[in-house]
BATORDREN-971187 format. One record per residue: y, z, x of N, C-alpha, C in turn; residue in three letters. Coordinates in steps of 0.05 Angstrom, whole numbers, plus 32768, in hexadecimal, padded with zeros to 4 digits. Each point is the difference from the previous one (the first is absolute). Layout:
<nodes>
YZXYZXYZXala...
</nodes>
This chain:
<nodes>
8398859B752A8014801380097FF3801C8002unk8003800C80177FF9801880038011801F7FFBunk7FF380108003801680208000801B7FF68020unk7FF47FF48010800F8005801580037FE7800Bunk80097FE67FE380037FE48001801D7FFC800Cunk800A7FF9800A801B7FF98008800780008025unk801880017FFF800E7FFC801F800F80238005unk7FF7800D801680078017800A802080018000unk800780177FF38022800380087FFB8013801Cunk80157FFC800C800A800A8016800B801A8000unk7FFE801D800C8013800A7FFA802180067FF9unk80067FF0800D80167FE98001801680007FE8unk7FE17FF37FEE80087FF07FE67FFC800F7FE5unk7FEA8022800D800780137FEA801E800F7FFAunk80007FFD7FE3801580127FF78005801D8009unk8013800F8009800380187FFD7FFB80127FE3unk7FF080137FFE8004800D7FE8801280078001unk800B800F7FE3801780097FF67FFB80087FE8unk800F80087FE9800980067FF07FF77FED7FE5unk7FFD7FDC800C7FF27FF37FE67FF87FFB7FFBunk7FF67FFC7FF57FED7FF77FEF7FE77FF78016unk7FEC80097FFE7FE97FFE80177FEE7FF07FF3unk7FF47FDE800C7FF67FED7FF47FEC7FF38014unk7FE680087FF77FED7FF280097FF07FEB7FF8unk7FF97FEE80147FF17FE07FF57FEC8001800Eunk7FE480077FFF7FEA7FF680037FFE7FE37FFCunk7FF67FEE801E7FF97FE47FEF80177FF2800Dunk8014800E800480147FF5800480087FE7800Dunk7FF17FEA801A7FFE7FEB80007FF27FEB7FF0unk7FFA80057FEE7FEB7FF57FF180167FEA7FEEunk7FF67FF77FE680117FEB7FF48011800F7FF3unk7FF3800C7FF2801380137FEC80128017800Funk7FF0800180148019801E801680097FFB8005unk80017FDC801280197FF5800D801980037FF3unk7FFE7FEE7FE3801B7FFD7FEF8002801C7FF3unk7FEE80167FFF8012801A7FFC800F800D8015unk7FF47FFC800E800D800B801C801B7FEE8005unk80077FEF7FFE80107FF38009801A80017FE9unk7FFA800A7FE2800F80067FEF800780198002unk7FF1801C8004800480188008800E8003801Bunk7FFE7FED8010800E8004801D80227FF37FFBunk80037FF47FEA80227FFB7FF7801180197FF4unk7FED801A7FF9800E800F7FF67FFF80198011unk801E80147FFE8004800F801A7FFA80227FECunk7FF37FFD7FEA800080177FF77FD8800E7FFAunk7FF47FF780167FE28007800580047FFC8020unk7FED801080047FF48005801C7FE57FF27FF8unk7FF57FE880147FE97FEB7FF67FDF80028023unk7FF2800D7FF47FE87FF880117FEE7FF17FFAunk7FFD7FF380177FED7FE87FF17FE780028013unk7FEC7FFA7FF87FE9800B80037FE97FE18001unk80007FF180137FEA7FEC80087FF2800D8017unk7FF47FDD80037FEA7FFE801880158009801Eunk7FF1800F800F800A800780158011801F8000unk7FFE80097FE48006801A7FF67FF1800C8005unk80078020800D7FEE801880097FEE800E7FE7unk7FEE80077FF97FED800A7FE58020801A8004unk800080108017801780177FF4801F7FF77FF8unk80087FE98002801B7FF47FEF7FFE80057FE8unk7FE77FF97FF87FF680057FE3800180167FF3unk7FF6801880107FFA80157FF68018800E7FFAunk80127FFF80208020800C800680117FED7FE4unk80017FE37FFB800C7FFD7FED80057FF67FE3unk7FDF800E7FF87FF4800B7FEA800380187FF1unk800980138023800380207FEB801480058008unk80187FEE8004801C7FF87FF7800E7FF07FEBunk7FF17FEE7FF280057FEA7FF7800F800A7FE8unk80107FF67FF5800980037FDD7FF37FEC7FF0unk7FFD7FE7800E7FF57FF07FF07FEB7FEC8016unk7FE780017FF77FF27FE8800C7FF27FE47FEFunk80087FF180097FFD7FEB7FF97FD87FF0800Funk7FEB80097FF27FE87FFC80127FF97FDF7FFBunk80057FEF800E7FFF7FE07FFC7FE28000800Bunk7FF8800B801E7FE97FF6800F7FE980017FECunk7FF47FF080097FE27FF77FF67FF37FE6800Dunk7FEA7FF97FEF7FEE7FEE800D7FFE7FEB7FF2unk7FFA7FE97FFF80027FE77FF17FE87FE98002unk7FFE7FF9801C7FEC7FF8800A7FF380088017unk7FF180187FFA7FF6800A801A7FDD7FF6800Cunk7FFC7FF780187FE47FEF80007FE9800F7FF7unk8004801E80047FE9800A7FF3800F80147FE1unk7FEC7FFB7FE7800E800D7FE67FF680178003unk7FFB800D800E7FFD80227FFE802380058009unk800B7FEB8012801C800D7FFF801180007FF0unk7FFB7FEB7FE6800F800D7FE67FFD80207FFBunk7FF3800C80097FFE801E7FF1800D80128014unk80027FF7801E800F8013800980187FF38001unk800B7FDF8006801980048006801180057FE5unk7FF97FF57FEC800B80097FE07FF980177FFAunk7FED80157FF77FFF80147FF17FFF801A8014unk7FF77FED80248000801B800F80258003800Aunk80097FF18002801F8005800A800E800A7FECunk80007FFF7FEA800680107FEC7FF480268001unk7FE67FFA80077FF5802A7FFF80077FFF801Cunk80047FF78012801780098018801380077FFBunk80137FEA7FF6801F80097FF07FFC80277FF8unk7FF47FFE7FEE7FFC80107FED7FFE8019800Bunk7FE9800280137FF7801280178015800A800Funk800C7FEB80088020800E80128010800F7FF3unk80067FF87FE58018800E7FED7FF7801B7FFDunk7FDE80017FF27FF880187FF8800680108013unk7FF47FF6801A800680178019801D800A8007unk80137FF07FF78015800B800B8011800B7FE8unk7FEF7FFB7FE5800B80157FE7801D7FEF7FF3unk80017FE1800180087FEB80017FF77FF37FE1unk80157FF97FEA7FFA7FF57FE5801D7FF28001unk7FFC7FEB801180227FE280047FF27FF07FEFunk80167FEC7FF27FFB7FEC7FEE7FEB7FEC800Funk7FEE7FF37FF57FF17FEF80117FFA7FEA7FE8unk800A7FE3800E7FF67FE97FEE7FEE7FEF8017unk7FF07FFB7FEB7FE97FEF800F7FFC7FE97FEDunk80027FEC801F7FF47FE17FFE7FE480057FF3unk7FFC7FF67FE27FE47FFA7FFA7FF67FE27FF5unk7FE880017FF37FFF7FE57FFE7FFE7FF87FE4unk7FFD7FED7FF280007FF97FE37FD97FFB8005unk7FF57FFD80127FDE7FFF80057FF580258002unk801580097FF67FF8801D80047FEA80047FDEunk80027FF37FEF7FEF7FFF7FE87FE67FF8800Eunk7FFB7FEE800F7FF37FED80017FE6800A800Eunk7FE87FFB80097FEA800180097FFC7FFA8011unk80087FF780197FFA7FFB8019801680188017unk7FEA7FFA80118006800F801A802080078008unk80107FF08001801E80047FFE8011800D7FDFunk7FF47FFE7FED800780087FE57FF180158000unk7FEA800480058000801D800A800F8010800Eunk80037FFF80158008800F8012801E80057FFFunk80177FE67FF4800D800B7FF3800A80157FEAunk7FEF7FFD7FED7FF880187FF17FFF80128002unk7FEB800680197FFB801F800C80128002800Aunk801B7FEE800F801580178009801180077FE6unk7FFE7FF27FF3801480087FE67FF2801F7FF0unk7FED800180077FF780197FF6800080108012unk7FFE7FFE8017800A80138017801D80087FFAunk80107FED8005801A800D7FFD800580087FE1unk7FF37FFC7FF2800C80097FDD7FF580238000unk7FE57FFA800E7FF68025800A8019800E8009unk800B7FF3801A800C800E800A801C800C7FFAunk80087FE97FEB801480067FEF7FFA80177FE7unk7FE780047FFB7FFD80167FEA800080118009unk7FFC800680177FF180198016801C80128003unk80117FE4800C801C8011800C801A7FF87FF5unk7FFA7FF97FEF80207FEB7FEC80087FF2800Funk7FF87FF7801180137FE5800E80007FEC7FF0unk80187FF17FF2800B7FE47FF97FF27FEB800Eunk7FEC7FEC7FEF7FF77FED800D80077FE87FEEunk80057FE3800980067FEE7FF27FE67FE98006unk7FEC7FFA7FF87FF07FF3800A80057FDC7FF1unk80027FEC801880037FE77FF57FEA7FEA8007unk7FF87FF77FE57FEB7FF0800680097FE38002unk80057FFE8017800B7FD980017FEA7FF18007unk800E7FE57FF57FEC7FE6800480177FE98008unk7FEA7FF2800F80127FE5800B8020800D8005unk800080078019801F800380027FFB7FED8020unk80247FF17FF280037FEF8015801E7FFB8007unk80097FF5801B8014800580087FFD7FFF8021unk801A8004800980097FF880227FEC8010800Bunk7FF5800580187FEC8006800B7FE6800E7FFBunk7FF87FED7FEA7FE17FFC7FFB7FF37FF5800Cunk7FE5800D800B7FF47FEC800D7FEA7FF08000unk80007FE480077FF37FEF7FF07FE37FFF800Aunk7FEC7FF27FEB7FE4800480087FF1801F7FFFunk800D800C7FF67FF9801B7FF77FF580097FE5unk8018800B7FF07FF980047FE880167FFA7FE9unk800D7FE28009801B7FFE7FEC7FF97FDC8005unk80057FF47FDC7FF67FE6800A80227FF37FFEunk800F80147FFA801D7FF27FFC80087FFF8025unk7FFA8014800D80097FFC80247FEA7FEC8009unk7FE57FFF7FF67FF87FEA800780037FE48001unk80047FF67FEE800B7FEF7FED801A7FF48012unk801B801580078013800380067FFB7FF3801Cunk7FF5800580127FF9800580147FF17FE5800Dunk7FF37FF87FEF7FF37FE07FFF80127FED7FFAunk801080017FEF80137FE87FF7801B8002800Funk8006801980148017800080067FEF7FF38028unk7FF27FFB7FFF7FEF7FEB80187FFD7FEC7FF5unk7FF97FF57FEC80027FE47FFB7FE080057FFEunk7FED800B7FF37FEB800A7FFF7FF07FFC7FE9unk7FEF7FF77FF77FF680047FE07FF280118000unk8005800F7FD87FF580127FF77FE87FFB7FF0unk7FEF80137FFE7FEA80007FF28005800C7FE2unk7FFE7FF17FE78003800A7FEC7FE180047FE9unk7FE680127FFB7FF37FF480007FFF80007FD8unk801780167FF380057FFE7FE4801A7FFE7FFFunk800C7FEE7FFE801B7FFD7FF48005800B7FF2unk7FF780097FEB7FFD800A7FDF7FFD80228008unk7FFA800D80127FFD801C8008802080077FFAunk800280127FF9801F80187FF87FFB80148019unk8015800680088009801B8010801980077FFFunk7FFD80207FF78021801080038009800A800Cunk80107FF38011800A7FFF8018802180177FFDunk7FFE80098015801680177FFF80098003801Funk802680027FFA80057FF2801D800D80188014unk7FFD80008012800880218012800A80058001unk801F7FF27FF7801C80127FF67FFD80157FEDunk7FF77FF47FEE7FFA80087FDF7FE8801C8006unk7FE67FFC800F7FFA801D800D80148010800Cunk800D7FFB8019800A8010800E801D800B7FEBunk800A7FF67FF3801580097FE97FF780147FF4unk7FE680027FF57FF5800E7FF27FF2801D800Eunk7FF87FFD8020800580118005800D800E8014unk800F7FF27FFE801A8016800D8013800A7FE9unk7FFF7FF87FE78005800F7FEA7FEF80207FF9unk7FEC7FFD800D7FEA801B8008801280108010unk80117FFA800E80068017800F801C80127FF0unk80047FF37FE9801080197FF47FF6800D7FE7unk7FE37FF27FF27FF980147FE87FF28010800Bunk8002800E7FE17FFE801E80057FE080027FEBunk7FF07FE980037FE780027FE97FF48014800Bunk7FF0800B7FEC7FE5801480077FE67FF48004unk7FE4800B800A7FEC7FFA7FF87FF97FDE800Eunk7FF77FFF7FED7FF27FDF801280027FEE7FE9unk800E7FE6800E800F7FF27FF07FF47FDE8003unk7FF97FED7FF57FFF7FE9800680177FEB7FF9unk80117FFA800F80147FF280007FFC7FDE7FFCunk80097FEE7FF37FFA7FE7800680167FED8002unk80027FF8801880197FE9800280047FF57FEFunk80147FF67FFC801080027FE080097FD87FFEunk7FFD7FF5801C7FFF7FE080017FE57FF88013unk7FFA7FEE7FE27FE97FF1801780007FED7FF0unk7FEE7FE7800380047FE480007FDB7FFD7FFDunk7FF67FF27FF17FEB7FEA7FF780097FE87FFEunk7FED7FF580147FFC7FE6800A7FE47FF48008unk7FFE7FE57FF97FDD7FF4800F80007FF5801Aunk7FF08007800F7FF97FF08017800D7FE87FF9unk7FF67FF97FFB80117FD87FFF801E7FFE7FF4unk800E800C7FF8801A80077FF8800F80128018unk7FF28011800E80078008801F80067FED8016unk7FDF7FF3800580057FE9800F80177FEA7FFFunk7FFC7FF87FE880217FEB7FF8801680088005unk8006801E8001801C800E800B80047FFB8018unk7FEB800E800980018000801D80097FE58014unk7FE97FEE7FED7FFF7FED801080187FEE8002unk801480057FE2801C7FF98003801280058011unk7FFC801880078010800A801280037FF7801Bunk7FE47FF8800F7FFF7FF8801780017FE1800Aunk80017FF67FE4800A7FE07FF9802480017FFFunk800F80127FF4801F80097FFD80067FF9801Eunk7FFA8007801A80057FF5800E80087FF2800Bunk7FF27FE37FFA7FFB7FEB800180157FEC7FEDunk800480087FEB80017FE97FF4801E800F7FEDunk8002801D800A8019800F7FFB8001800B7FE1unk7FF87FF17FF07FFA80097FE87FF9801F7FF6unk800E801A80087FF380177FF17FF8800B7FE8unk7FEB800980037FEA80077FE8801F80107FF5unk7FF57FFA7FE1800A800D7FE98001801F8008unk8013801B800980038019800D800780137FE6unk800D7FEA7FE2800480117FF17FF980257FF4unk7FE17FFD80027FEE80157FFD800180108011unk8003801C7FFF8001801580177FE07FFE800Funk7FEA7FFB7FEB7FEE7FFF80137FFB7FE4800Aunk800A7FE37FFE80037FFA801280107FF7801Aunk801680137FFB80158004801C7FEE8011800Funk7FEB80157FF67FE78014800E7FF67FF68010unk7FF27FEC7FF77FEE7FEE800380087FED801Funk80147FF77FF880167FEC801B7FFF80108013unk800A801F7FFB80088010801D7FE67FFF8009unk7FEC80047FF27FEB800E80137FF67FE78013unk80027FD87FE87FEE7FEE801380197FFB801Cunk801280097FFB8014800680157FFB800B801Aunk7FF180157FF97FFC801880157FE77FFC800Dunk7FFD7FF37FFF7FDD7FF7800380067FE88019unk80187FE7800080077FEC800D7FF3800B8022unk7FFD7FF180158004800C8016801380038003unk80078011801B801A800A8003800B7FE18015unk7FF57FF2800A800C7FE6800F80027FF27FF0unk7FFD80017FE57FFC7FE47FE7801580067FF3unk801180148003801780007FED800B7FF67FF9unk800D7FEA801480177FF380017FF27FE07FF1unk80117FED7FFA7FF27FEB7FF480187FE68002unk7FFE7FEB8005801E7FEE800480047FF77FE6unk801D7FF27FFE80027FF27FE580027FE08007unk7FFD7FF47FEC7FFF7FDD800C80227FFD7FF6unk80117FF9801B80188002800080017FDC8002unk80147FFB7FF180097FE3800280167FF8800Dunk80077FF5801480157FF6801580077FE47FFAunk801E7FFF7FFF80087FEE8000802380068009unk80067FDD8003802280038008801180147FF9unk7FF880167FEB8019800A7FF17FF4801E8005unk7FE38001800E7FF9802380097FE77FFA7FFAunk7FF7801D7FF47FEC7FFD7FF57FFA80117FE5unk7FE080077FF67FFF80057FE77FE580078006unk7FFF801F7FF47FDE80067FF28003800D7FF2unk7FEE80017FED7FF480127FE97FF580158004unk800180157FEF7FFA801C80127FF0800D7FE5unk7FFF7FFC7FE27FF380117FF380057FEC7FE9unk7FE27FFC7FEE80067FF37FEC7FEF80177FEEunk800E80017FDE7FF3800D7FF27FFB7FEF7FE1unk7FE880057FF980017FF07FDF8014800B7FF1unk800080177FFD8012800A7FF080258003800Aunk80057FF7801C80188011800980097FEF8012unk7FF97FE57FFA80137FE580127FF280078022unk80157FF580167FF880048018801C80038008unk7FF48008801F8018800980127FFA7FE9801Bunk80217FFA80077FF47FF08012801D8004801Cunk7FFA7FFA8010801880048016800A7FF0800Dunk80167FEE800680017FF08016801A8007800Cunk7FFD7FE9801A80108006801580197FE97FFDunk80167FF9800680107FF18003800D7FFD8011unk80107FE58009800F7FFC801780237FFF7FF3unk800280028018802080087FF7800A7FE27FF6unk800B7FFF7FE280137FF17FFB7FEC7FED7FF0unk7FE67FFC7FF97FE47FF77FF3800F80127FE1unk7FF57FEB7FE98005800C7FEB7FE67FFC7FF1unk7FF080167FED7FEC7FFE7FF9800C7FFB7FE9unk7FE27FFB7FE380087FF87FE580097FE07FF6unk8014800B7FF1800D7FEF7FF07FEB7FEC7FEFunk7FF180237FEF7FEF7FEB7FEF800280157FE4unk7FFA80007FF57FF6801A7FDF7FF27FFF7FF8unk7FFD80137FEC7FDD7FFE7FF4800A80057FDEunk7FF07FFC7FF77FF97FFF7FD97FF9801D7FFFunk7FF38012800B7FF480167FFB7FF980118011unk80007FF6801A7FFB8015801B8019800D800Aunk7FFF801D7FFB800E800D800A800480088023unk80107FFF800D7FFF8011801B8018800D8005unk7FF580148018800F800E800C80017FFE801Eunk801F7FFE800680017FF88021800B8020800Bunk7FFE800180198003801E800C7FFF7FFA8017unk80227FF4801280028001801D7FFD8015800Dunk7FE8800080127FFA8013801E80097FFF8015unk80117FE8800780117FFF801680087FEB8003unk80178006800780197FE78001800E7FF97FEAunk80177FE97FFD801080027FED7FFA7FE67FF6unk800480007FE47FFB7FE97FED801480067FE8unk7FFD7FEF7FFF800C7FF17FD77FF27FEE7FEFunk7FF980137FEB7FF77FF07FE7800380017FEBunk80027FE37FF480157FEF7FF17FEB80017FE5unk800A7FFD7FEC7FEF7FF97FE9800E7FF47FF1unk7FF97FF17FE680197FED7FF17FE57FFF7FE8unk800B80007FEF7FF380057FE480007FD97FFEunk7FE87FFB7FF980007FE17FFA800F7FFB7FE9unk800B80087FEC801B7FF67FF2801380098004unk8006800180128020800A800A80007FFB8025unk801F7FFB7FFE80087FF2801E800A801C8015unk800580137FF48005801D80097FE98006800Dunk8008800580277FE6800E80148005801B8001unk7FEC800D80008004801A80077FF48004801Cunk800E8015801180057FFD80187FF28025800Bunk7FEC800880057FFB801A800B7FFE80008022unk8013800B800B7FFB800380177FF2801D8009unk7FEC7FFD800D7FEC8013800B7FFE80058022unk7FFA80177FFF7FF37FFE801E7FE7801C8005unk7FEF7FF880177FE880148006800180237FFDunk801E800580037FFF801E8006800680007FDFunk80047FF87FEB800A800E7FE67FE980097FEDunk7FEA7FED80037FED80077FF380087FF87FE1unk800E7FE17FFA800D80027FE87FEF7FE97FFCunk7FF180047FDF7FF27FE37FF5800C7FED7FF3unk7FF47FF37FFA800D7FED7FF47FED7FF37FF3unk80067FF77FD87FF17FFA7FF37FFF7FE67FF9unk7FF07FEF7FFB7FFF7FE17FF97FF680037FE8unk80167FFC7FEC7FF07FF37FF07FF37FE67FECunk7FF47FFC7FF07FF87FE37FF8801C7FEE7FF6unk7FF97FE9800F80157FF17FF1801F7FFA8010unk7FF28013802180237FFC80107FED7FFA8016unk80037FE2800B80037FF6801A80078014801Bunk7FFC8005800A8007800F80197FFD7FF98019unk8008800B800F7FF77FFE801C800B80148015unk7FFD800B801D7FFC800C800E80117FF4801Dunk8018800C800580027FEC8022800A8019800Eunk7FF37FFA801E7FFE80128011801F7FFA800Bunk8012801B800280227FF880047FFB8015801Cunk7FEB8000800780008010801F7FFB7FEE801Aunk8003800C801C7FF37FF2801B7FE480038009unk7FF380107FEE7FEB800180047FEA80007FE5unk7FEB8002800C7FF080037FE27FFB80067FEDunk800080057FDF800780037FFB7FE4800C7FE4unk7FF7801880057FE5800D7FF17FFD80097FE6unk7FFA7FF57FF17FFE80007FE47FEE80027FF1unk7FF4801E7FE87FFA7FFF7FF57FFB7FFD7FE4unk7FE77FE87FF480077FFB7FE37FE6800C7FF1unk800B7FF97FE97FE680117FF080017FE67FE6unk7FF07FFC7FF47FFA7FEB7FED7FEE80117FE6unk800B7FFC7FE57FF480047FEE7FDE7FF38002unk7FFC7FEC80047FE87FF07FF87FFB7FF4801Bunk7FE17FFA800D7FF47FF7801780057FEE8002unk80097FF280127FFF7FDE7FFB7FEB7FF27FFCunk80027FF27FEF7FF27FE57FFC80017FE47FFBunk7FFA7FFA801A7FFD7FDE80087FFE7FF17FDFunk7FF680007FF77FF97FF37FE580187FFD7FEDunk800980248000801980047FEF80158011800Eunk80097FEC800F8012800F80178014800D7FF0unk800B7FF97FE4801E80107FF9801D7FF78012unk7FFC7FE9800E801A8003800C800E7FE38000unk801580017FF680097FE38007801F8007800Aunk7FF87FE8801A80177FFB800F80257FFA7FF8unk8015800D801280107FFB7FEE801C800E800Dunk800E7FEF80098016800E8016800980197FEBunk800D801980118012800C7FEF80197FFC7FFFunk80137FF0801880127FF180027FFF7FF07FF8unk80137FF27FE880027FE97FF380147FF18009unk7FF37FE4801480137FEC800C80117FF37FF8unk7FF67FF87FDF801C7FF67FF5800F80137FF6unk7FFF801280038012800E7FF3801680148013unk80107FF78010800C8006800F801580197FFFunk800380057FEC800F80147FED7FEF80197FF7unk7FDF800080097FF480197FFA801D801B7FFBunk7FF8800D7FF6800780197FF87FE780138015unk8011801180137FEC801280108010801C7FF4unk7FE880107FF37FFE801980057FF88018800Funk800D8013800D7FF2801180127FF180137FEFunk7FE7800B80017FF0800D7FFA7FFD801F8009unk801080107FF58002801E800F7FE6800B7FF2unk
</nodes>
C-alpha cells in the first residue's frame, strides 16, 4: 500500500466543506481506509477527503491545512525494492508533517503503525521512523497524535497473497483450493477491522494531548492449525449445511470475513430438495447446538405428519397459504386445532409427546417453515408414527386453539 494507494474520487464525489468537522484519510483505498471510509461516509456530521492513488500531491496539501483530523493509513508493505520502506512509511509521514508546518497546522493525527515497529528489519524500521517523525512533530507544535501499532488485522476486503494469512487462507478455501500450513502449532493475534475502525473513529472526539499509543482493546490468539480447521468448516457448511459453532464473537468475525472472500458468482448455492406426491422438502441450516431449519412445499388438501417425538422439539411457521394443525397429547382423545395462514406470521409450538400434523386447507400451495430442536438422525430418528385423529373414537372432543 502506498501514500497514493487507492481508487480516485471524482469531483463529483467530494464533500462540500462547511462548518464540520473536516476529516482526512490518507490511504484511503487501501484495507484499512476502505472500511474507514465507508464507516465515516454513514455519518452526516464531518466533511470527509479521501486521499488515494490517482490523487493530485496538491489535494493533499489543500486538505491537510484544512483538516481537523487526519487519519495517515498510507504506507508500504511489500514494496519490490526495500529502500521503499523508508520513503513510503517514514517519508509520507515528514510529508504529512511538512504540509501542516507550512501552513501553521497542529489537527489531531492518528497513524496506522506497526507492532514490527520494535523490530529490526527494513519495514520495523521504517515504521518507527515515522512514529518518531510524527511524535517530533507533535512536541514541536502540540498537535494530538494517537499512534497504533496493529498486527494481523483481518476482515472484508483484505487482500489475499499479500500480507494477511487469515484473507489468504480465506480466499483459497472459499475456491475449493488447498492451504499450506507449514506450523500448526505457530500462535497469531489476530485483530478484526471493525474492532480497529471502532477504535478509531472514537479518535475523532478525544480531546488527548501529546502522543499517545492506543491498543485495540479485542483481539483473539489462535494457531495456524486451529485457523485452518475454522475456516475450513466453513466452506464445508455449505455443503453439508451444518454451521460452524458462531457462538464466539470472534468466530462470527471470522465467518464474515471467509464470507467476503466467496466469488461474487459463487454466492448462491442449491439445497437437495426432496419431491414427492405431497410437494416437496429441503433443509436449509443444520446446527450442533440449535437443531435445523427446514422448508417445504405442499399441495392443496396433502396432509403432512401425524407422527411425535419423545424429545424433539419443533416449530412450524406458515409462509403462505392456509393450513391447520392438529396436535393431541398421546394420553388424551382431545385435538387441538390451530388454524394459520402466510400473512400472520403466527408460530406454532410442538411439543414432546403430542402427535401432530399439518394439512394444507388452501387451492394452492402451501409454504412452510419448520425449525427442529435436534438434526435428524437416520439411526435415532425420534419419531414414531401415529394418526392424530383417533378412528375409533368417533366422539373425539375438538378444541379450537385461540
Amino acid at each position: 500500500m502506498s501514500l497514493e494507494d487507492g481508487i480516485p474520487l471524482s469531483s463529483a464525489m467530494r464533500p462540500e466543506r462547511g462548518a464540520m468537522k473536516k476529516v482526512l484519510v490518507t490511504g484511503a483505498h487501501g484495507f484499512i481506509g476502505r472500511n474507514l471510509v465507508a464507516r465515516l461516509r454513514e455519518r452526516d456530521d464531518i466533511c470527509l477527503w479521501e486521499f488515494g492513488r490517482g490523487s493530485r500531491p496538491d489535494d493533499l496539501t489543500a486538505w491537510a491545512a484544512e483538516a481537523d483530523v487526519i487519519f495517515h493509513l498510507a504506507g508500504v508493505n511489500r514494496p519490490p525494492d526495500v529502500r521503499e520502506f523508508e520513503t513510503g512509511n517514514a517519508g509520507s509521514v515528514q510529508t504529512l508533517c511538512q504540509i501542516l508546518q507550512a501552513a501553521g497546522r497542529a489537527p489531531r493525527v492518528i497513524l496506522s503503525s506497526s507492532v514490527q515497529a520494535d523490530l529490526e528489519n527494513p519495514y520495523g524500521i521504517s515504521k518507527r521512523r515515522a512514529e518518531q517523525i510524527l511524535s517530533g512533530f507533535s512536541h514541536a507544535t502540540g498537535a494530538p497524535v494517537a499512534i497504533y501499532r496493529l498486527t494481523n488485522v483481518f476482515g472484508k476486503w483484505c487482500r489475499p497473497n499479500y500480507n494477511s494469512v487469515v484473507a489468504t487462507f480465506c480466499h483459497q478455501l472459499a475456491r475449493d483450493l488447498p492451504i499450506r500450513i507449514s506450523d500448526p502449532d505457530r500462535e497469531l493475534e489476530l485483530v478484526y477491522i471493525d474492532d480497529v475502525i471502532e477504535a478509531f473513529v472514537g479518535e475523532l472526539t478525544k480531546t488527548v494531548p501529546d502522543v499517545v499509543f492506543p491498543v485495540i482493546p479485542v483481539s483473539q490468539t489462535i494457531t495456524l492449525g486451529q485457523l485452518g480447521t475454522m475456516l475450513r468448516s466453513f466452506g464445508t457448511s455449505r455443503r453439508t449445511l451444518v454451521m460452524p459453532d458462531l457462538a464466539a464473537p470472534f468466530a462470527r468475525k471470522l465467518y464474515a470475513t471467509f464470507l467476503s472472500h466467496l466469488p461474487e458468482g459463487e454466492l448462491a448455492y442449491s439445497l437437495d430438495t426432496k419431491v414427492d406426491a405431497r410437494g416437496s422438502l429441503a433443509e436449509f441450516i443444520k446446527t450442533p447446538h440449535g437443531g435445523q431449519i427446514f422448508v417445504s412445499r405442499t399441495k392443496p388438501g396433502v396432509i403432512r405428519g401425524n407422527h411425535y417425538h419423545h424429545t424433539k422439539t419443533e416449530k412450524f411457521l406458515v409462509l403462505e397459504g392456509e393450513a391447520i394443525i392438529r396436535l393431541r397429547h398421546l394420553e388424551q382423545a382431545v385435538v387441538l386445532e390451530y388454524r394459520v395462514s402466510g400473512g400472520e406470521g403466527r408460530v406454532v409450538d410442538i411439543p414432546p409427546g403430542y402427535t401432530h400434523s399439518i394439512e394444507n386447507l388452501g387451492s394452492g400451495e402451501m409454504i412452510v417453515l419448520f425449525w427442529a430442536s435436534e438434526i435428524f438422525d437416520a439411526e435415532r430418528p425420534d419419531t414414531q408414527f401415529l394418526s392424530v385423529k383417533m378412528p375409533v373414537l368417533a366422539e373425539n372432543l375438538t378444541r379450537e386453539a385461540a
